[in-house]
C-alpha positions, 0 to 999 in steps of 0.5 A: 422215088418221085411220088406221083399224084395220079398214082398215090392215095391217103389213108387217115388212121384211126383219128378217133374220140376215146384215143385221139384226146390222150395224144402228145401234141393231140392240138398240133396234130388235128392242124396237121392232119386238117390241113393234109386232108384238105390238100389231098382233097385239093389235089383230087388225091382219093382218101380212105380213113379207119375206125379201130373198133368204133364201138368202144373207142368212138366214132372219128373226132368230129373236125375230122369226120366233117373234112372226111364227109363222102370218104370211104370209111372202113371199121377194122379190128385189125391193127394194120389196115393190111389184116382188113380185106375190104381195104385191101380190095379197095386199095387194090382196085384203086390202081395206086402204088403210093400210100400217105400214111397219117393217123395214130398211134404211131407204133401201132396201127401206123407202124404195122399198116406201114411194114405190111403196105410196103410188103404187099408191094405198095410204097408207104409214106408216113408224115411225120407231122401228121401221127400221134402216139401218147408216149413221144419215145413211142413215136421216135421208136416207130419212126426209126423203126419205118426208117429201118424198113425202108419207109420214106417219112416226110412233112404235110408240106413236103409232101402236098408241095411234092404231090403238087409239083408245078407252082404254074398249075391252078392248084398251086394258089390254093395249097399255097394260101392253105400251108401260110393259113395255117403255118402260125398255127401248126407251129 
């Protein structure tokens, strides 16, 4: 399945202060997720992004919040953004069939948002590079999980390379510069 940037959007989970300091790799996966988002925003690919119950595990860590300025945000009780109705509505009115999924923990609120998107119809695509959960077996159990139900995982690259799809478009030069910029610091 090619995936289609006029037919994708991002979904940022959870990338909240109280959790996201206690992630194996928490560094690596603030890189990653940055350099998504931004070329998300470069590819004109809308974004959402979730708070799981904010008011006890804290707004969204602020290098985040600050890339994610102007982006609808959803506050969720819920484990899987699927349980949540006004992300439902939203991402219905939207017109996408494709999610890119990034966003902690891994084998929680990933996981389920992941199997309840493909449920409903849409196509789910998890970055590898971009989810987090404390425990590494727990991330290495959920992405055998998703791979057992059928849901592509991929890389921030891959996936902004196959989003971009032309190396003679104007955005090319700018997702370029933005992987080589922060390739030494991902790594």
């Amino acid at each position: 399945m090619r995936i289609l940037k006029e037919k994708t959007i991002g979904l940022i989970i959870d990338i909240q202060e109280r959790i996201f300091q206690v992630m194996t790799d928490s560094e690596k996966i603030l890189k990653s997720i940055s350099v998504l988002i931004e070329g998300l925003k470069i590819l004109k690919v809308p974004i959402f992004f979730t708070e799981q119950y904010p008011k006890g595990l804290g707004p969204t860590i602020p290098q985040i919040a600050t890339s994610l300025k102007g982006v609808p945000r959803y506050e969720k009780a819920s484990f899987s953004c699927c349980d949540e109705p006004p992300i439902m509505l939203d991402l219905a009115a939207s017109g996408t069939e494709n999610v890119i999924i990034a966003g902690i923990e891994s084998h929680v609120c990933v996981l389920q948002t992941a199997i309840d998107l493909k449920h409903n119809g849409y196509h789910p695509i998890v970055v590898e590079d971009c989810i987090a959960s404390r425990n590494p077996n727990e991330k290495k159990i959920a992405l055998e999980r998703m791979q057992t139900e059928g849901i592509p995982i991929t890389t921030c690259e891959a996936i902004l390379f196959e989003l971009l799809r032309y190396s003679n478009v104007p955005e090319f030069k700018q997702i370029s510069k933005l992987i080589k910029e922060n390739a030494l610091k991902i790594c």
